[in-house]
C-alpha positions in Angstrom: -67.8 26.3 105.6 -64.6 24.9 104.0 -61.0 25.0 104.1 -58.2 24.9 101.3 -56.2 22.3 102.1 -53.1 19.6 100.8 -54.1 16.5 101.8 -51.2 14.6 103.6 -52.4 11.3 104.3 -55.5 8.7 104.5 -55.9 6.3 106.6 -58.8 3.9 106.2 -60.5 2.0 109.1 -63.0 -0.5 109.9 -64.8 2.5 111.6 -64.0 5.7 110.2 -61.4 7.4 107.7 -59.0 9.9 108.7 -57.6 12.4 107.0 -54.9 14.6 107.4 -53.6 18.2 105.4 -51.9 21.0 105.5 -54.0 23.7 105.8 -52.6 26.0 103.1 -55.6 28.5 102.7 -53.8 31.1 105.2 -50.5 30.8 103.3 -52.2 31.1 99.4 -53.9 34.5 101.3 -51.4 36.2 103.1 -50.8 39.9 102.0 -47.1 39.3 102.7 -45.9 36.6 100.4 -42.4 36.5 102.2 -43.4 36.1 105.5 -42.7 32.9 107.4 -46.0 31.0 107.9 -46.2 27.7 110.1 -48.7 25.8 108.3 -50.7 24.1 110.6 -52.2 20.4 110.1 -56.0 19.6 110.4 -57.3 16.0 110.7 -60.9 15.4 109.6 -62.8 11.8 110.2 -65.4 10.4 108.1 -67.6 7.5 109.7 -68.0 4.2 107.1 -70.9 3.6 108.9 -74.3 5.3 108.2 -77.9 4.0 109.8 -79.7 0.9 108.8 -77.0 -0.1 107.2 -77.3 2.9 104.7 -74.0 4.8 103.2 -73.0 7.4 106.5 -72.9 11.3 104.9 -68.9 11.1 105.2 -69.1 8.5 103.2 -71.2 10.6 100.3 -69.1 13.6 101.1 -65.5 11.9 100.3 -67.2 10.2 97.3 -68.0 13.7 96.2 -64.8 14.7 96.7 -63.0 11.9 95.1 -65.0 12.0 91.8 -64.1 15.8 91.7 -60.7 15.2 91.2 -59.5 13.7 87.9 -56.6 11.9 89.2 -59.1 9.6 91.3 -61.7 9.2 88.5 -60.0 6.4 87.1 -59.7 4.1 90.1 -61.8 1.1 90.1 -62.4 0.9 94.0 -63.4 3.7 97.0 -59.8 2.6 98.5 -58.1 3.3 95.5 -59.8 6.4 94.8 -58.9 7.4 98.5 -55.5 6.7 98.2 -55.1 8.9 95.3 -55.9 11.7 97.6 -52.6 12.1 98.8 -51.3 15.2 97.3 -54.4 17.0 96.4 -55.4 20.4 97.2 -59.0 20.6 97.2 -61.5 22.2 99.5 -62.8 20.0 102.8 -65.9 20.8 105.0 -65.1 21.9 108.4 -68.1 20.0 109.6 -66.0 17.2 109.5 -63.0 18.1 111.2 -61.9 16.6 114.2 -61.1 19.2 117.4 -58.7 16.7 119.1 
């Protein structure tokens, strides 16, 4: 399952990438348009790291999401294109959201 979200920030590690965003889906859903809603913020990790030395399933999934959006098409490098998050709403998997 996913959530509707507005990504805030990334932050990219030797280990893993963390992302955080607002998660706006309750807001854009609410019957009452004028109530007072305290968006909460999620965080999800990716690991860099898959086995063997292979590309880790975060690291698929964020290229996914990346080459879905067309302001990060044109970045040369996964960093860039990572960076270019910031500001997107897009839809992220729950599976990788962290519960801390």
């Amino acid at each position: 399952m996913s959530k509707m979200v507005e990504i805030t920030s990334v932050e990219v590690g030797a280990e893993k990438i963390t992302i955080e965003a607002l998660a706006i889906e309750d807001i854009l859903l609410a019957e009452d348009l004028f109530e007072d809603v305290e968006v909460p913020t999620v965080k999800y990790e990716f690991d860099r790291k898959g086995k063997n030395g292979a590309a880790s399933p975060g690291m698929k999934y964020l290229w996914k999401v990346c080459e879905s959006q067309r302001k990060c098409k044109s970045a040369t490098s996964m960093g860039e294109k990572l960076e270019r998050l910031i500001g997107v709403i897009t839809q992220l998997s729950e599976a990788f959201e962290s519960k801390d």
